[in-house]
C-alpha positions as MATLAB code, in Angstrom:
seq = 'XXXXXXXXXXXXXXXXXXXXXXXXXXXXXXXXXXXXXXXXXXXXXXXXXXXXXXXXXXXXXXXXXXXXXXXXXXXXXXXXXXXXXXXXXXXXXXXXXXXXXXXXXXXXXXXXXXXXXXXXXXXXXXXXXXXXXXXXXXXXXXXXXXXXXXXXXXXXXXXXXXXXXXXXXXXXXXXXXXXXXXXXXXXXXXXXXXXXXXXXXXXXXXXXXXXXXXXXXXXXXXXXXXXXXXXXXXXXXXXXXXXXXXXXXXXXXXXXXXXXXXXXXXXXXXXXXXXXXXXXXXXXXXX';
ca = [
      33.582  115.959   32.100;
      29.941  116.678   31.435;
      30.575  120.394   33.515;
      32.765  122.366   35.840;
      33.136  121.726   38.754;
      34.206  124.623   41.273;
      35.302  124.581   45.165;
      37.538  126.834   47.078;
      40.286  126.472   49.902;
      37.747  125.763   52.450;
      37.206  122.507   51.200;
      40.142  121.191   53.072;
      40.852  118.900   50.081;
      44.752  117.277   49.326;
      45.972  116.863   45.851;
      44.945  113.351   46.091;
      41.689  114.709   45.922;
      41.220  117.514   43.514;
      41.011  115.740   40.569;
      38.015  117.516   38.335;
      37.750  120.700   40.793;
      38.903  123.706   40.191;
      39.805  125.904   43.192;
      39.191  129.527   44.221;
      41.225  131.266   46.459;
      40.074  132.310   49.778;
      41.942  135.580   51.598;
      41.769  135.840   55.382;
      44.904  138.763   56.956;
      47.211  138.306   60.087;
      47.675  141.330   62.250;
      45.877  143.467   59.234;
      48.256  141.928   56.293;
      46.455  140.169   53.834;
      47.439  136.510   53.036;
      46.050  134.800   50.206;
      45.144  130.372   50.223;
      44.349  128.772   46.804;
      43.541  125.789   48.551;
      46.504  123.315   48.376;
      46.046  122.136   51.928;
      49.839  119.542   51.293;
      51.500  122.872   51.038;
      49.504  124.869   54.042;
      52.139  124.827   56.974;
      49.417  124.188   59.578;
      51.855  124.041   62.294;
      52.803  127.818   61.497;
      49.635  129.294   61.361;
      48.268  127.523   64.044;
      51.262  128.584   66.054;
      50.256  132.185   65.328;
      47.017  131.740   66.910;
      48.418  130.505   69.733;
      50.967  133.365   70.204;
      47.477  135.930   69.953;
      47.954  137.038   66.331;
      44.845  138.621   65.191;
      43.798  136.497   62.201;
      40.960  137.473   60.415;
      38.858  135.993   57.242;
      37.071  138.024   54.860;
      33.865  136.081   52.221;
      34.316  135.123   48.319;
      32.413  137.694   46.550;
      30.333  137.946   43.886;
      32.838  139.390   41.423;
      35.080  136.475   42.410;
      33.024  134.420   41.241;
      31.739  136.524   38.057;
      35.151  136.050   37.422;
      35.979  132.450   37.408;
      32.643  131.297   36.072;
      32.353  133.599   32.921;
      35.441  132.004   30.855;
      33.878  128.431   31.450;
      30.616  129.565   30.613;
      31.490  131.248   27.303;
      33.297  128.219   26.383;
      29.976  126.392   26.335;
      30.454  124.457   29.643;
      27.564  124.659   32.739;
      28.945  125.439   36.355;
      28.470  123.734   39.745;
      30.006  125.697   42.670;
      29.947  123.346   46.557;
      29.912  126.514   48.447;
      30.717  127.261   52.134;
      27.870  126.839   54.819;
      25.475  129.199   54.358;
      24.806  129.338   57.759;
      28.543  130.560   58.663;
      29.306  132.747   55.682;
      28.190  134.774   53.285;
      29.607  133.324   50.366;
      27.194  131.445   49.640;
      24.719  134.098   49.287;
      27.660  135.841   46.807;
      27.534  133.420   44.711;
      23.863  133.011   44.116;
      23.944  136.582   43.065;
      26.639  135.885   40.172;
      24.961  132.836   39.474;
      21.751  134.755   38.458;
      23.313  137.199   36.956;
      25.561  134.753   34.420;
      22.514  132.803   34.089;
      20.604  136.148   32.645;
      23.568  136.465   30.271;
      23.907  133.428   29.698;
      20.655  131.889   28.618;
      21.380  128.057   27.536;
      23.738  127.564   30.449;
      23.152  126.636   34.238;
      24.745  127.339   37.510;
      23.816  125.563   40.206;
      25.793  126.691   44.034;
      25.861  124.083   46.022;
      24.752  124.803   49.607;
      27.151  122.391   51.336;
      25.710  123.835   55.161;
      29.280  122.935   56.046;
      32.766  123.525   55.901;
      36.254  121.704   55.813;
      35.911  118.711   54.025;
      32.144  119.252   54.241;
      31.816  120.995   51.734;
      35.204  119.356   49.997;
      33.540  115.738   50.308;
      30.806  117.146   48.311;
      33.013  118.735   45.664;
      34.759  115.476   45.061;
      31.206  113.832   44.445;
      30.382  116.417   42.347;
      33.413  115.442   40.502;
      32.975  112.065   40.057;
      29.205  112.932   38.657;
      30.675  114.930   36.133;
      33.342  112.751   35.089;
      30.667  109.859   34.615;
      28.846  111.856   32.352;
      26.167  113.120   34.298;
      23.691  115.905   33.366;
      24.327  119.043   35.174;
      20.766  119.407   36.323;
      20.754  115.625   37.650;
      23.790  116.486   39.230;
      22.467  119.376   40.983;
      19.934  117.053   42.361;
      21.870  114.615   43.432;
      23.980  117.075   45.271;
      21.221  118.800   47.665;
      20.363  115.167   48.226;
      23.274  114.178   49.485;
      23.813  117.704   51.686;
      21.849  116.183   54.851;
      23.766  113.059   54.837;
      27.146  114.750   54.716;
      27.979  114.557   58.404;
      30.661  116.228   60.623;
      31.557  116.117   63.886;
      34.346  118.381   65.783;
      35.470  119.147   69.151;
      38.032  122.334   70.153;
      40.885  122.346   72.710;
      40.549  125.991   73.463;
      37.109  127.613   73.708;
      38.087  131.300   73.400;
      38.212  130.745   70.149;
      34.899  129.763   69.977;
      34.003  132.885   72.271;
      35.395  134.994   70.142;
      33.471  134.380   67.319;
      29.976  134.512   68.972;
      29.917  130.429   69.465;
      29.768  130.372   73.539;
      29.432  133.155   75.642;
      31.933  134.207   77.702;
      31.154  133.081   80.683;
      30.329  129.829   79.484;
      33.933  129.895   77.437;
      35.398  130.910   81.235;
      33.746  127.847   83.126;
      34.265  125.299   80.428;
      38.216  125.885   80.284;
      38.346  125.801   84.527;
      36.655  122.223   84.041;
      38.338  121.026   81.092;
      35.112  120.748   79.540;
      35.616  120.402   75.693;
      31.895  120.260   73.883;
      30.932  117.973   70.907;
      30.010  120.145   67.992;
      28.397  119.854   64.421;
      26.734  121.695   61.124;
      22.750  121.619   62.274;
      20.684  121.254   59.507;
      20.444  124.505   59.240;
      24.479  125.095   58.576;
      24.908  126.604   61.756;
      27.335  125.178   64.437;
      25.641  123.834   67.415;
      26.962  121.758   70.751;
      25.212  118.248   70.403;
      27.406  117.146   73.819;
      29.663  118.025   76.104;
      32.475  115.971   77.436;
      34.802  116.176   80.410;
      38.606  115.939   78.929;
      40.165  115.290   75.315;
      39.963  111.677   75.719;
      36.612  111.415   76.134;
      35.602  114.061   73.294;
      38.056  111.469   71.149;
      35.467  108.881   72.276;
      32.523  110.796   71.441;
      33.702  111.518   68.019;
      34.012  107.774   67.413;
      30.474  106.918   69.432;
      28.791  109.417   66.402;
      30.258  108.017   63.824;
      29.226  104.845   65.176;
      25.269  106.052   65.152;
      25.738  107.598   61.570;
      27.312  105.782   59.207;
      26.574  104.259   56.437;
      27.504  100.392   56.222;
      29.254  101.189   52.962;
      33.019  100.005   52.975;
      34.051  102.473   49.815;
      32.745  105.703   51.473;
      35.438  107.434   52.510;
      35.919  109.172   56.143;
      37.815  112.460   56.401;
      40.325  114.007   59.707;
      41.184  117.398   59.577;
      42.941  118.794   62.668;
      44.421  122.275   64.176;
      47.805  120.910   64.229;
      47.427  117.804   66.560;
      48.424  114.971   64.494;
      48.704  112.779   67.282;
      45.250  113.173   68.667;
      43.963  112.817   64.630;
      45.829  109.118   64.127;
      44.314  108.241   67.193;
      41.004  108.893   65.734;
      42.010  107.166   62.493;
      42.604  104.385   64.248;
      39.447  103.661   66.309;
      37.657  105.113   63.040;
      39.354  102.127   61.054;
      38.703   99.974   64.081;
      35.003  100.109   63.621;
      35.034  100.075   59.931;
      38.080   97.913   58.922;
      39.669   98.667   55.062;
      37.346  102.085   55.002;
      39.472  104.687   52.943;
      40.670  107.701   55.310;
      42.109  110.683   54.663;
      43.849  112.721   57.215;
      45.438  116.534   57.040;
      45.783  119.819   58.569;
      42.639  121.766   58.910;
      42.540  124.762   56.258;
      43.668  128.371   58.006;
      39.941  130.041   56.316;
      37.911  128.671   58.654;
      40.788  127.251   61.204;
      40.917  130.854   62.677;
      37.805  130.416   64.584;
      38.095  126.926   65.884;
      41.778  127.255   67.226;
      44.598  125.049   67.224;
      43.829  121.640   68.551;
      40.504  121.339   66.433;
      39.759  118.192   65.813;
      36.935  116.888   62.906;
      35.746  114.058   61.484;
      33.702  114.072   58.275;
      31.833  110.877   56.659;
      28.243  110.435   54.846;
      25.800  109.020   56.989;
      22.196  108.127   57.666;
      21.175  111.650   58.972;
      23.247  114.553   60.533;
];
């Protein structure tokens, strides 16, 4: 491993995955008690938390901050070893901007080493798809300031598409209006929604029902990909496993033998998309 490698729960990433990341731990609190996620999305009990969402807990997520990250990085630097961190959107969080600041400061300390944060301008396996590329860069040998490059290359072809079953949860966190949160639930409207290139989440469509925001899913991935059979495609859902092997399915329909990965949707950024989120994640031509 030519460096380090660093991601943290929000990268919706299995153990099947993780190979040549390390993890930080992300902290969000349930009715006001803290709650702590290192990231090992097998062992998140999706059903649970999404439950408690549903039953009007008040779930809240707080940002990685910079002494989180002073603290992880310094060992590895000290022991000689440079530092790539796939962060967060930075368009949705502040974490990003966090861990900029530690990354100048270690790199004043620090003068023959580099740290490069990764602005992934999304989350769930987003940024985790990234982090596993980063990986494999690092495990072929590959020069941390190459790698860097190679990274924010790859950021605008990083695609992800998701659609909610329950807009208040999008109203709550400033993504529709209220009204507009109030009309779209009377006409089962359920929107099509993505990173921008910008990192921010924006509608791209709208659709009438879940079957046709299924559909829609599967029509963008249709427009975007890549005709690359090893690229793997990514399903993360708000507990509705039935709705995300239905999407696997016409996924693997269009692209026959491409690898897929499907699992819960981490609880760090699952709060404010609600349970029956449903996401698909792939690199493609553009976002």
């Amino acid at each position: 491993m030519s460096f380090t490698v660093f991601a943290d729960g929000s990268a919706n990433l299995p153990k099947t995955m993780l190979e040549g990341i390390t993890l930080l731990p992300c902290t969000y609190t349930v009715d006001g008690e803290q709650r702590v996620y290192h990231g090992d999305v097998d062992s998140f009990d999706g059903h649970a938390f999404y439950e408690e969402l549903r039953n009007g807990r008040d779930i809240r997520t707080s940002l990685l901050n910079t002494r989180l990250f002073l603290d992880h990085f310094t060992p590895v630097l000290e022991k000689g070893r440079d530092v790539i961190y796939v962060a967060m959107s930075s368009g949705i969080s502040g974490t990003y901007n966090a861990a900029v600041l530690a990354a100048r400061e270690l790199m004043d300390r620090f003068k023959d080493r580099f740290v490069h944060i990764v602005d992934s301008l999304g989350c769930g396996f987003g940024n985790g798809l990234l982090a596993t590329r980063a990986a494999r860069l690092s495990e072929e040998g590959t020069d941390v300031r190459e790698a860097a490059r190679i990274l924010n290359e790859e950021v605008p072809h990083t695609c992800q598409y998701f659609t909610v079953d329950d807009l208040n949860f999008l109203k709550r966190t400033g993504r529709v209006s209220g009204a507009s949160a109030a009309i779209g639930t009377v006409l089962n409207i359920k929107p099509i929604l993505f990173g921008d290139a910008t990192g921010h989440i924006i509608s791209c469509m709208k659709t009438r029902g879940r079957k046709k925001a299924i559909e829609a899913l599967v029509t963008k991935y249709k427009e975007k990909k890549l005709d690359l059979q090893d690229q793997p495609v990514c399903i993360s859902h708000g507990d509705c496993l039935e709705d995300a092997q239905q999407l696997a399915d016409m996924v693997s329909a269009v692209t026959p033998g491409i690898p897929l990965t499907v699992c819960q949707h981490e609880p760090f950024s699952g709060s404010h998309v609600g349970p029956g989120m449903l996401a698909l994640f792939f690199r493609g031509k553009e976002r």
